[in-house]
N, C-alpha and C positions, 0 to 999 in steps of 0.2 A: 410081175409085169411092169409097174410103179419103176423098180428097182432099175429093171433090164433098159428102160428109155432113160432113166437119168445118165447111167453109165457110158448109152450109146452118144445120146448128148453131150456128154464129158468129152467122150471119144472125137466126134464132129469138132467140138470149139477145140480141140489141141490141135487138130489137123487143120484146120483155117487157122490157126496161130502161127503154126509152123513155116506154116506155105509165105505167111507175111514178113515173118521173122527171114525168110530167106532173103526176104528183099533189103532188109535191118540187120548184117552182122553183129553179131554179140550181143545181138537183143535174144531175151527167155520171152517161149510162147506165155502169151497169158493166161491165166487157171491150169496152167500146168501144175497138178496138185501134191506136190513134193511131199515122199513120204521117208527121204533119209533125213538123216539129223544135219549130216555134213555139207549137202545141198542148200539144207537153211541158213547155214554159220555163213555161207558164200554168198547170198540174195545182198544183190548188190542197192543202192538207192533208189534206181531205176526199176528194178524188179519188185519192189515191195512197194512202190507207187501204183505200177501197172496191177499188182495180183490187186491193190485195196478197189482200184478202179471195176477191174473187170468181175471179178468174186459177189459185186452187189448185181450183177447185169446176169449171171447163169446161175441155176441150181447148182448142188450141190448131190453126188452120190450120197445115198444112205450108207453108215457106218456098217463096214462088217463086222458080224457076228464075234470075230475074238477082239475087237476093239469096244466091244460094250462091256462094262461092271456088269454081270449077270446081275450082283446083290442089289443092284438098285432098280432091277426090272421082273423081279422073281413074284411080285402081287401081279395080278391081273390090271389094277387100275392106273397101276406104275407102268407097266408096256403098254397100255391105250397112252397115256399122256405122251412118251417117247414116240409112241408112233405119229400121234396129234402131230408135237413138235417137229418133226422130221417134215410132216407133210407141209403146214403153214409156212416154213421158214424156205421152204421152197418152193412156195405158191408165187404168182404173180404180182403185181403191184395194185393192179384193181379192184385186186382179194383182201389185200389190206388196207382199207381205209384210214384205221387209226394207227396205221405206221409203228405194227405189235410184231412185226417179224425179227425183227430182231431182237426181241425177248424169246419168241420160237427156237431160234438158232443157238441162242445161249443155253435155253434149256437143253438140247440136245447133246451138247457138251457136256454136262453134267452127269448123262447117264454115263459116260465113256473113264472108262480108265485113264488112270493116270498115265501121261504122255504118250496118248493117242494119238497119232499121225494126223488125219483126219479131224481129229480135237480141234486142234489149231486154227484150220479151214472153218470152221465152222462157229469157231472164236471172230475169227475173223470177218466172216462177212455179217455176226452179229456187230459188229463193229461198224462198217460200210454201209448199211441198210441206211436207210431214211428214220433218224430220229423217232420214238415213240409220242403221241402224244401226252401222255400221261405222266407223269412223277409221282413216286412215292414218298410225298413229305411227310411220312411219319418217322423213318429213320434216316431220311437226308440221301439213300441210294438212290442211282437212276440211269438211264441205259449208259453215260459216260463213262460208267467204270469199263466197259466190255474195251473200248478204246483202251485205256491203262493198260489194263491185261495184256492187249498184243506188246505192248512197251516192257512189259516183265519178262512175258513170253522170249520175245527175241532176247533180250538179255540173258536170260536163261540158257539159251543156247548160241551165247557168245557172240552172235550173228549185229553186231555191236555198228556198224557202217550202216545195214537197214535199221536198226534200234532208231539211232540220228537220226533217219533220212525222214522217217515216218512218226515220229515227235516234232518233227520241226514242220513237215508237207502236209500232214494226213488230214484234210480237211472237220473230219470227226473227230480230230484230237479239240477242236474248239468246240467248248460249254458257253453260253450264255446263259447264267445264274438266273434267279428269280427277281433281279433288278434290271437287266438284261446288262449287267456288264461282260465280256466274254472272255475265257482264259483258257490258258493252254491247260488241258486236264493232266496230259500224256508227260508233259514239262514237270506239271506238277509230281507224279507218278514216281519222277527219275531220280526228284527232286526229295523227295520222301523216303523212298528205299535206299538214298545215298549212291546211286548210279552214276551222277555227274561225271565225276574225277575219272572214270574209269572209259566211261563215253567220250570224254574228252579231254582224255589224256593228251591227246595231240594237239589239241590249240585250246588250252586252260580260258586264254579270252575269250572263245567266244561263251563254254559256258557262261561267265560272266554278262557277258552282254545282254546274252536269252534271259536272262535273270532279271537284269538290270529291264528288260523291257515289260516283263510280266511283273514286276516290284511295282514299278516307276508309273506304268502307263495302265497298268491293268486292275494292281491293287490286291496281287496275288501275296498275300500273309507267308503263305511258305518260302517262295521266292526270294523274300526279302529276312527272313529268319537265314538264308541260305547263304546271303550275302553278308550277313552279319557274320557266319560262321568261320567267312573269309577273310573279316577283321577290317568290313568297310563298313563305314560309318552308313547307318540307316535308319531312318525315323519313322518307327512302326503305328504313327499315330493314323496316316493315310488306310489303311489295310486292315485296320484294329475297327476306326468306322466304318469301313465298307462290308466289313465280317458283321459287323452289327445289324449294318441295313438289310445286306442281301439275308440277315438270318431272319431278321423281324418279318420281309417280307414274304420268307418262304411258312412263317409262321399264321400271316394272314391268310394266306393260302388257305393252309390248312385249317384256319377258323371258319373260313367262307365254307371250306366244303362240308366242313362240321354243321356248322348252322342249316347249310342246306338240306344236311341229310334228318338232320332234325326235323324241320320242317316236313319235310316226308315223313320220318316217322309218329309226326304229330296228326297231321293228315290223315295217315292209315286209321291212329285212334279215333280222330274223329268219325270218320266213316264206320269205324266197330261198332263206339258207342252209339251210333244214330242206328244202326240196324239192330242191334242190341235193344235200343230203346222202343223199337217198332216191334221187337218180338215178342217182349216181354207185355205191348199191350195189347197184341192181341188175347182171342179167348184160349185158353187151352194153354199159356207159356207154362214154364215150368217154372215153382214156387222158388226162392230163393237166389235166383240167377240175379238178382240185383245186387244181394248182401254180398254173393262172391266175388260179385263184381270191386265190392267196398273194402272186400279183405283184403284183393290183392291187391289196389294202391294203396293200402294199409304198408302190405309188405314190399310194395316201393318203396314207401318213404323209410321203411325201416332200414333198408337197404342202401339210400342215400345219407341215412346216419351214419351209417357205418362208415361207409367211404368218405364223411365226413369226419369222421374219428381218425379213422388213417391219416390221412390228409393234416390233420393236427399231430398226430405224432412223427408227421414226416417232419414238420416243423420242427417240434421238439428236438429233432434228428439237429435238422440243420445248423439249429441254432447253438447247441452244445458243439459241433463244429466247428461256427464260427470265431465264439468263444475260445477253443482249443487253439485255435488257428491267431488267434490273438492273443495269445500268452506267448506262442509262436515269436510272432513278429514282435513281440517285445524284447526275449530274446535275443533275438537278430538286431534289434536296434543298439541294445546294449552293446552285444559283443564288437558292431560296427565302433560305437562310442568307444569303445577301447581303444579298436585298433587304431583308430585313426590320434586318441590322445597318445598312442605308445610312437605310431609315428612322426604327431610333432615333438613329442620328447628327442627321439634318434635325428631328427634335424635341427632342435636346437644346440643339441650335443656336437653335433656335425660343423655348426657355425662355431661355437666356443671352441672348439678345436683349432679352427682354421684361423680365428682372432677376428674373422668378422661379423657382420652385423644378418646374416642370414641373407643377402644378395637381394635379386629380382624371385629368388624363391622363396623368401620366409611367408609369403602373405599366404602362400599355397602348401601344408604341411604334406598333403597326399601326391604332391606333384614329383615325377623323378626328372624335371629339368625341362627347360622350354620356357615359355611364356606364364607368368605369374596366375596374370588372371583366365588361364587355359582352364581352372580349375575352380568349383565352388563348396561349398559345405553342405552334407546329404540335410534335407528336414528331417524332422521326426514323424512317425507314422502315426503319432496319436492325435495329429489336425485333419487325418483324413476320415470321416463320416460315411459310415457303410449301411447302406439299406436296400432294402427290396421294392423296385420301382412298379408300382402298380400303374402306371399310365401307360409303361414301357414292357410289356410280358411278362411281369412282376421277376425282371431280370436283379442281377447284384447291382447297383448304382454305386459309387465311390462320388463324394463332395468334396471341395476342398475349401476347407475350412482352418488356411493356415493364415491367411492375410495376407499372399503376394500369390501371383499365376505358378503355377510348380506342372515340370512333367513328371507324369508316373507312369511305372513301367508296372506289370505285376504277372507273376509266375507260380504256377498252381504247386503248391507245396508234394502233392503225390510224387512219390517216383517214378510211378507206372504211367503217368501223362506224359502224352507226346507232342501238344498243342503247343510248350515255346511260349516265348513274352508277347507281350501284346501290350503298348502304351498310350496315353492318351496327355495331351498339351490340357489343362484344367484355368479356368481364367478365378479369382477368387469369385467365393461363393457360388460355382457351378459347380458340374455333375458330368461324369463317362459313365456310361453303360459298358459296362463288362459282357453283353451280352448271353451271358450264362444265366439258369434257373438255379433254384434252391435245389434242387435233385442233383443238377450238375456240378455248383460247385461242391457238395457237398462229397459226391463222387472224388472231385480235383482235392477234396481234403483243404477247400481254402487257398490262399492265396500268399505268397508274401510280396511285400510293397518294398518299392525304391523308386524314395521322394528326391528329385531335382528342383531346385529353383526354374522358372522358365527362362529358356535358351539353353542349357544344359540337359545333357543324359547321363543315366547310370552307367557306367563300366568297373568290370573290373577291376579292385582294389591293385592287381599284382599285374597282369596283362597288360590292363586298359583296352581289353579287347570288350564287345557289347555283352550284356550279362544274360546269362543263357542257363544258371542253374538257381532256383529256389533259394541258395544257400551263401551264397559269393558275399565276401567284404566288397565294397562298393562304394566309388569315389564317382563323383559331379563333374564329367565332362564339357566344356562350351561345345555347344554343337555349330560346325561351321560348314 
């Protein structure tokens, strides 16, 4: 019955769409619920603004039966949840106070086969809904990806004019992080999956510019990784602290709520042990309920050894890491020390030949022509001072302990990292927070460094384009 009024519903809003639509040539009804592929590839700007608008305003049919994964509804408690989610996610708005339907809606999606027709729709007005209250800051997810997703989605199915229209419009493509700074998620999305070039093929500038605005103004890290990729000069020190802030802060978060729940469950004990204590004096308690009482935070604490043990040999982990990661960047120091002595040799060479005195470029051996002092000499990595900031989320801290301000750039030595450089301007005797734990870098396998005097960045020994791999010869750009 459920079923039969959504549909007829469905049915009522196409037919007032239509009737309107006659009045608006070459306008599409809204929630008109497209279930070819080739209809999507055509949703023009205009049509993917109107469905995001109208999709949050109407339910949605329940998914037919061959559009569900059987296998993921084959338990009992699995088709109660599907069904839950079906119903919530197209309940009212007065039904949802904590603004949880659109986690409802996502979950319905998931029961459905892969390239559901209806999948989509229901991607999507998870996306459209009214923000949840809640965040999941234990792994950094939270209702914005459902946003991304349409942005994959349409890519997906080449539908590349609404892809734009609705990363650039869709009012749910903007995040306001846990600083409240706010960014374009869906930008970012496009920006991540290497979408750009192909979205906008047709005016390369304005990519740029979306770029330049979510870099420059927003503080978006990947944006500005994107722009460097394009061989414009970018200074990732902006974006490198704001990753740091909004992380710490989503970290407080998540202590507050920790402490809170603590305190609950400290509360709870307290209230056992007082009844506890009142039962035991009465006449008639049972003999020994105290001592068990003593064994089990016995085997608390024994428990918290443990996890104390671990915890030290994570250390141990880390720190043979570190160490590794630091024979590493020695390494790397040297082989730079080379190349760059092999390259003043071939420009002194270069001068004796030509009978001069080495020009306006002798004083720069790594330079391939331009202005002399364009160019400065890398430091060494062993003034830079690596510890674990316990004031700061016992994050990595990097000092600079060279005797002049130096920019440093640094890039997690794994191959399997997808995070990209991240740098920090260093004045002497201070400190950047890399904002990574001992778990993480140790996951990143460490880091290696590329030391600039300040006012200069690392580039490319060979390019001079921004340096982008763990491994790169690397010459002192002035940064202008």
């Amino acid at each position: 019955m459920r079923n039969t009024r959504a549909l007829s519903l469905l049915c009522l809003i196409a037919i007032c769409a239509a009737l309107a639509a006659a009045q608006q040539p070459g306008a599409r009804p809204p929630l008109t619920v497209i279930t070819d592929d080739s209809e999507l590839q055509n949703l023009t700007p205009a049509d993917i603004l109107s469905l995001v608008r109208e999709v949050a305003s109407h339910p949605l049919a329940s998914p037919p039966a061959q559009d569900v994964d059987q296998t993921k509804t084959s338990e009992k408690n699995q088709k109660k949840e599907f069904e839950r989610d079906i119903k919530f996610c197209n309940s009212d708005a007065e039904n949802d106070k904590n603004n949880t339907r659109s986690d409802d809606c996502w979950g319905v999606s998931s029961f459905l086969r892969e390239g559901s027709p209806i999948g989509f729709w229901y991607k999507l007005r998870a996306c459209a809904l009214p923000y949840p209250d809640h965040v999941d800051l234990h792994d950094g997810q939270s209702h914005y990806h459902y946003c991304q997703a349409i942005e994959m989605e349409l890519y997906t199915l080449n539908a590349k004019q609404a892809a734009v229209a609705f990363l650039e419009n869709a009012p749910t493509c903007m995040y306001a992080d846990a600083t409240g700074n706010e960014q374009n998620t869906c930008l970012g999305e496009a920006i991540a999956y290497g979408h750009m070039a192909s979205l906008y093929a047709d005016d390369p500038g304005r990519a740029r510019r979306l770029a330049h605005v979510e870099c420059d103004q927003r503080m978006n890290g990947g944006a500005c990784r994107y722009l460097q990729s394009l061989g414009e000069q970018v200074d990732l020190t902006a974006s490198t602290e704001h990753f740091n802030e909004e992380k710490g802060a989503r970290q407080e978060q998540k202590e507050a709520g920790d402490r809170a729940g603590e305190a609950r469950e400290q509360a709870a004990l307290h209230r056992y042990d007082s009844i506890n204590a009142t039962l035991e004096s009465m006449p008639g308690s049972a003999p020994g309920s105290m001592q068990q009482t003593a064994d089990q935070q016995a085997a608390n604490l024994r428990a918290i050894g443990d996890a104390n043990a671990a915890r030290q040999q994570q250390q141990a982990q880390a720190n043979l890491a570190a160490q590794q990661a630091a024979q590493q960047r020695a390494a790397q120091q040297a082989a730079t020390e080379r190349a760059q002595q092999e390259a003043a040799q071939q420009q002194a060479n270069q001068n004796n030949s030509s009978g001069g005195n080495g020009g306006s470029n002798s004083s720069s051996p790594n330079s391939t022509g331009g202005d002399a002092h364009s160019y400065a000499s890398p430091i060494t990595t062993s003034c830079i001072a690596e510890f674990w900031d316990a004031n700061n989320y016992g994050w990595l801290a990097l000092q600079n302990n060279c005797g002049q301000p130096v920019h440093l750039t640094w890039i997690a030595t794994s191959p399997t990292d997808t995070y990209g450089a991240a740098s920090a301007d260093i004045a002497v005797g201070q400190k950047a927070e890399t904002g990574w734990s001992q778990d993480e870098v140790a996951a990143k396998q460490h880091f290696n460094f590329f030391i600039c005097p300040g006012g200069y960045i690392a580039v490319d020994g060979v390019t001079h384009q921004a340096i982008s791999s763990p491994n790169e010869t690397f010459v002192c750009q002035k940064w202008e």
